[in-house]
Structures are given as C-alpha cells and as structure tokens.
N, C-alpha and C positions, 0 to 999 in steps of 0.2 A: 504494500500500500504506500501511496508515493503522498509527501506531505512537503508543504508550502511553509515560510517561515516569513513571521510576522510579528510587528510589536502592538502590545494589546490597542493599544491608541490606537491603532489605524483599522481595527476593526471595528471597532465600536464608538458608541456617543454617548457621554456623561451629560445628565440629567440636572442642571444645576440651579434653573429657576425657584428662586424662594419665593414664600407666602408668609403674611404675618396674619394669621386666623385669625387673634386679639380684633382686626379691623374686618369682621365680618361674622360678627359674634353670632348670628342667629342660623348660621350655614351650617348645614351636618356633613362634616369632612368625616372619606374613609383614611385613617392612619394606623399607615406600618410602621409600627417603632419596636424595639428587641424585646420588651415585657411581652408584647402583643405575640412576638414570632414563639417567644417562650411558651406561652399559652396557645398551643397546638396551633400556632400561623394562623392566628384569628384578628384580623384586622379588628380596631375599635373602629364604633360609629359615636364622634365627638361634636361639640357643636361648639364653635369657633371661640366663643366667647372661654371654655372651659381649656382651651391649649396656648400654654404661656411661652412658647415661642415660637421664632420661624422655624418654618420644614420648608423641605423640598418638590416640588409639584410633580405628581408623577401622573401623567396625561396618553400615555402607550402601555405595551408592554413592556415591561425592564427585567432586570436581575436586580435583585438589591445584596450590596456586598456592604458584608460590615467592615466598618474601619478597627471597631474596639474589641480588642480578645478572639483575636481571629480563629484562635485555632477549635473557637467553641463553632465554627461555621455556622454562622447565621445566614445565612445565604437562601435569597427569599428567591422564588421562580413565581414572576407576577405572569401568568398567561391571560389573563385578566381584566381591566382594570375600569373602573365605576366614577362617574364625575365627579369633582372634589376630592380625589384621591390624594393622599401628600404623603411624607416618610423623615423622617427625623431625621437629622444630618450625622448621628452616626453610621448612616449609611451611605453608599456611593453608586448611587441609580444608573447600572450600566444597558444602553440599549444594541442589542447587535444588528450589525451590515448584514443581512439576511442574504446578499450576495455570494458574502465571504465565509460568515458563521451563521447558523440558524441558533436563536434564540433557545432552546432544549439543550445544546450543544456546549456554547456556552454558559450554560448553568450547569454539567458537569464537568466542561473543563476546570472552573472555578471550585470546586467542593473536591477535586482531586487533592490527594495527601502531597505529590509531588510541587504543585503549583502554590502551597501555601508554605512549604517547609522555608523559602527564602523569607517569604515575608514577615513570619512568624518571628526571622532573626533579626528582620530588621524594624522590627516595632520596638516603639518606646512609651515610655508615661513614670510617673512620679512613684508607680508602685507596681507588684507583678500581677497584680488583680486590674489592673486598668494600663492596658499598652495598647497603641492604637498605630495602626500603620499609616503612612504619609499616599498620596492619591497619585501622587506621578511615581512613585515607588512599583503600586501597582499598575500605572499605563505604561509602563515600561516594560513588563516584562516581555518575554520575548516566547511566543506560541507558536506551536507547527501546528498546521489546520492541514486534514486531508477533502478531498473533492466533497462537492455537495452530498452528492449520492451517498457517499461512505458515511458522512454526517449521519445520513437517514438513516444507513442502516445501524448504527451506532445506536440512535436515539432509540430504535424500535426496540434491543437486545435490553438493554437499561431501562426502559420505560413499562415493560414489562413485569421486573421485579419491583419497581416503582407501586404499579397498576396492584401488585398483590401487597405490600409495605401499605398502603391505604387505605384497601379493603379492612386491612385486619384495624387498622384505626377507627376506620368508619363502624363495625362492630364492636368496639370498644367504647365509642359515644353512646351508644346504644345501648351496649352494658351499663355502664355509666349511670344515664339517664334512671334505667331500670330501679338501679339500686336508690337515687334522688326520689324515686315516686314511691318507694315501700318507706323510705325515710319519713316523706310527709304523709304518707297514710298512717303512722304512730301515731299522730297527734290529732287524727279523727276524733277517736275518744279522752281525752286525759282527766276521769273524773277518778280512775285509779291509779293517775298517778299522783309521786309528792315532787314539791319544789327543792332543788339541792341546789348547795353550792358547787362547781363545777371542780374544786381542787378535792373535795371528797372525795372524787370516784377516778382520779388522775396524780401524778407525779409528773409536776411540770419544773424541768431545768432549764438554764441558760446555757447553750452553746461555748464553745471556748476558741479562742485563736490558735490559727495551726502554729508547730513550731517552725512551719517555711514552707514555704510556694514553691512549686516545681513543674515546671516543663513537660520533665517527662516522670512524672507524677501517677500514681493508677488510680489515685481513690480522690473522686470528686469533692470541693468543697462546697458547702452548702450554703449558701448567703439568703439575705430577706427574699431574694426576687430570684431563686436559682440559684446551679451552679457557677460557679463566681470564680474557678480557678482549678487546680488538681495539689497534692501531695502525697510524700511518702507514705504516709501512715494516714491510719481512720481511729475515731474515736466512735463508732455508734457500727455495730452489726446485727440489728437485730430490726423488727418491721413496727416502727415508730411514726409521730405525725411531725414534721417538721412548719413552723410556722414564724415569719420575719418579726423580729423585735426591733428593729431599726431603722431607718430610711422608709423602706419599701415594707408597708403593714398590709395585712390579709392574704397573703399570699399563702394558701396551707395546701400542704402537699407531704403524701407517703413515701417512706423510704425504707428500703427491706433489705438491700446491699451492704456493703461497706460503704461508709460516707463518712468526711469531717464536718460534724455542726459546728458551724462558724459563731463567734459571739458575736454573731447580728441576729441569732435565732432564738427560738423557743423549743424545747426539745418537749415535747407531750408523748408522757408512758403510761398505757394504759388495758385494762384489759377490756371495755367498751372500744376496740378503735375505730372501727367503723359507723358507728354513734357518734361518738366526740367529734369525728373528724369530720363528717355532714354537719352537726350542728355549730362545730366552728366557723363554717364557710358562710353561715347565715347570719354570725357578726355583723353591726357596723364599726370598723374599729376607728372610724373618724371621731368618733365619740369618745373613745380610751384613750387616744392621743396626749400625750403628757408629756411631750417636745416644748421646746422652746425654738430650738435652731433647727432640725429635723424629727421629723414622727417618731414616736418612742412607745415601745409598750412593758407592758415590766409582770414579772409574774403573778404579782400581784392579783392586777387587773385581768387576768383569764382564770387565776383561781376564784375570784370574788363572782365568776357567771355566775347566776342563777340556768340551771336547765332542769326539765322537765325528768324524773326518775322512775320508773315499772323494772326490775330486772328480769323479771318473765319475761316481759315483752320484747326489751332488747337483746336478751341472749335469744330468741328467737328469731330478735332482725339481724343479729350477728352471723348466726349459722348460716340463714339464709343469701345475706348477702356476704359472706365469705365465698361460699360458692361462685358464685358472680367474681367476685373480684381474683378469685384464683384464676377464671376463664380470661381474664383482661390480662394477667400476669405469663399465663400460656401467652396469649398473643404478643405481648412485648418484647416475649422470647423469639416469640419466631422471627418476629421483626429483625430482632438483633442479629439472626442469624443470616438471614435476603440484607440485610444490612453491608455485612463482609461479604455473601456472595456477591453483591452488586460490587461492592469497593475492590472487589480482586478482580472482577471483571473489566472496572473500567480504567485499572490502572493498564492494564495488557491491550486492552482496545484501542484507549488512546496512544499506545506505544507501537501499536502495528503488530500485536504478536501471536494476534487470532486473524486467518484469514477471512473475509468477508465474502469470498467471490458467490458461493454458495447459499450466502444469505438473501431469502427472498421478504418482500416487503409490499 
C-alpha cells in the first residue's frame, strides 16, 4: 500500500471563530467541552446567559482534539453537528480536506498510540495533572495518508468494531435506565419507611494525594470530575462510590478496579451501594457548597443527608439490581477487549501491514 507524506496543516482547517454566549443569553447553545465528553460524549444543551466564557463555533463536521492531558484522548468525532453548536477552547476543532483525508480517517489517525506519543512529550503546564500541548506542535506533524479508497477500506475494518463498542453502550443506557426506574418505584410507597441520617448506613472518607504522577502509571487517579492522571500504586481495590469534594461537585461514579482517590474526592463504603449511589445523584449539591474561592463539600455535609430507610426493600433493590449492573460490567469488558482488538488493528492498518487488496466494501 503506497502512502503520500504530509504535514497535518495542509490537510486540514482549524476551526477558530469565537463566540461570547454571555451576549446572547437566551440562545440554547449545543456544547462540547471534556466534562460533557466525560459523561458518555453527551453534549450539554446551555443557554447562553449560563456559559461564562468564549468557545469556539463549530458550524461543520470537525474532530475535536484536546489540547489538555492528551494522553486521556479526548478526541471527539462530530459527524454531526446542530445550530448553535460551540466547544471550549481546550479543544482544537480540526476539519479534514475530504480530498486528501476523509473525516473517519482522520479521527483514527489522531487516537493512534503512535501519533500522540511525541506530543504527549512535548506538552507542558504548571503541574503533571494539567499539561497541554501547543496547536502548531500538532499542525506540524508530519502524516502519510494512503489513496482515498484504502481510506475506505480502513474506515469500514475499524468502524465495525466501533459499530459493536456502541451497541454494547447503547445497552448499557438501557441497563442503566432500568435500574433509575426500580430506584424510583421504592418511593411509591414510603409509609414503611423511616427517615435516616445518610452517614448511618455509610462510611464516608476523604480521598488522599498520590505520592507522584506518572506517565506510565497503570492505576488511574480519581479527581472530582474523573480520571485526572495515572500512578504507581492504588489506594482503593475494592467496588466503592467515588464522588468530587472539590472544584467539580456531583459528579458520582462507581469504581471496582484498582484506583487512587485523589483528595478532591469522597470515598462512600457501603453495603446499600447501589441505593446510596442513585440516591446521591438526586442531590442538589449547589446547596452544600461551603467554598469561598471554589465548591467545597466536606463529609460532613453527605453524612448529615436525610434518606428514606426499609432494609427489606432495599436489599431486594440490591439483589435485583446487582444483577443489572453485573450485565453492564460484562459489557464494559467486552468493550475493553474490541477496544485492543481495534487499537492493534489500527496500529498495522495504518502502517500498511494488513493487505487490503481483498477487502471488499
């Protein structure tokens, strides 16, 4: 397979007109920003007046490449895209010469392991949790693209494993979902149940600082709003509710791997987990907020919940929906695993070391 060599700028068009929402306060803007991509690539629908700075307008199809902590690939594939669209400027809204590259193409050339490994060395920032790569860093690099057609057939081998990576997501919302509706069907009746305090039926810790950041780290660290970095070592192996005390409040999310909870978090142990954990998400925690200079939440204030208590009832929403969520836990395996089939694939594809001639499409 024969390949063409090019530096990214000449394939594509950076996306660079801003908006200041602030001056169009009553407009419902779609925005992409990395919380959102966090939250399963679910774009917010905001209204102008509620987004406090400028973004960038995204009016096509693009790629959005993150500039910050690249190596967490944020790398969004807009095929898409709805009026009033914009995207936070840690990102770098790339559109492809559909001539040169197709749009599919370019968003796996960019989430290739090889094509980030420079960049990753040459990113900087004040600390190893926030390193951002420079914009002509990446229009610089230097790409071999093969013929359109090979494009195709590329995109079709990949998009595939893709196609099944989605499904199993898409059945997961669904799980999901399921277990949200038996959640609210408990409080149908609550004339047998009592009111507790929420630290009764819970052991809630504060997270702690890793002893050091690393690269090539295996054990994710846990910050308010996600993963926020990797290190040597884990402090939590066991299937706990992780939920932000700092910056970034309400964000609650289960962990059952090896992880470091970072001292931006709340660590909730509990033998109700799947109880606590729906009814933490029903929080307003703008209201717990006890910041001055950023949001703050303290143990305190989630042992002082009041919630609703039956243990009957809940060790039978337990059972029940353990079920469910062991089925979600299958699928995020199998994911993991079309994960690495796709990444070993597309490392060899894009390197020419699968022949294609026989690929039909």
């Amino acid at each position: 397979m024969e390949f063409k060599e090019y530096k990214l700028m000449d394939v594509v068009e950076v996306l660079n007109k801003t908006i200041n929402p602030q001056k169009n306060k009553n407009t419902n803007f779609t925005l992409y920003s990395l919380p959102a991509f966090d939250n399963n690539k679910t774009p917010e629908i905001c209204k102008g007046e509620n987004i406090n700075s400028n973004k960038i307008i995204i009016d096509r199809e693009a790629i959005l490449f993150n500039k910050l902590n690249i190596r967490f690939k944020r790398i969004w594939n807009l095929t898409s895209v709805d009026n009033n669209s914009i995207c936070s400027t840690e990102f770098i809204p790339l559109v492809a010469n559909q001539k040169i590259i197709l749009n599919d193409y370019l968003y796996y050339l960019l989430i290739l392991d090889e094509f980030n490994i420079e960049l990753i060395e040459s990113s900087t920032g004040t600390s190893n949790s926030h390193q951002r790569i420079n914009k002509e860093i990446l229009l610089d690099k230097t790409v071999y693209l093969p013929s359109i057609e090979n494009q195709k057939k590329i995109i079709y081998i990949l998009k595939n494993i893709d196609k099944k990576i989605e499904l199993n997501n898409q059945i997961n919302d669904n799980l999901y979902g399921i277990i949200q509706q038996l959640y609210i069907n408990l409080y149908k009746d609550t004339e047998e149940w009592e009111k507790i305090e929420l630290g009764s039926i819970t052991k809630i810790l504060s997270g702690k600082r890793p002893k050091e950041k690393s690269n090539n780290g295996h054990y994710p660290i846990i910050g308010a709003n996600g993963i926020m970095g990797f290190t040597v070592d884990y402090n939590i192996f066991e299937d706990v509710i992780i939920m932000g005390r700092v910056g970034t409040l309400g964000i609650v999310k289960r962990y059952y791997n090896k992880i470091w909870a970072s001292d931006n978090t709340l660590i909730i142990k509990t033998k109700y987990k799947n109880y606590v954990e729906n009814y933490l998400k029903t929080i307003d925690y703008n209201l717990l907020n006890t910041g001055s200079t950023q949001p703050l939440l303290t143990q305190r204030d989630i042992k002082k919940q009041k919630i609703f208590f039956n243990e009957n009832k809940i060790l039978r929403f337990e059972n029940i929906s353990q079920k469910i969520l062991d089925k979600i836990r299958n699928n995020d395996n199998r994911n993991q695993i079309l994960e690495k089939l796709r990444d070993t694939l597309l490392t060899k594809l894009m390197n020419g070391e699968i022949d294609l001639e026989n690929i039909q499409i």
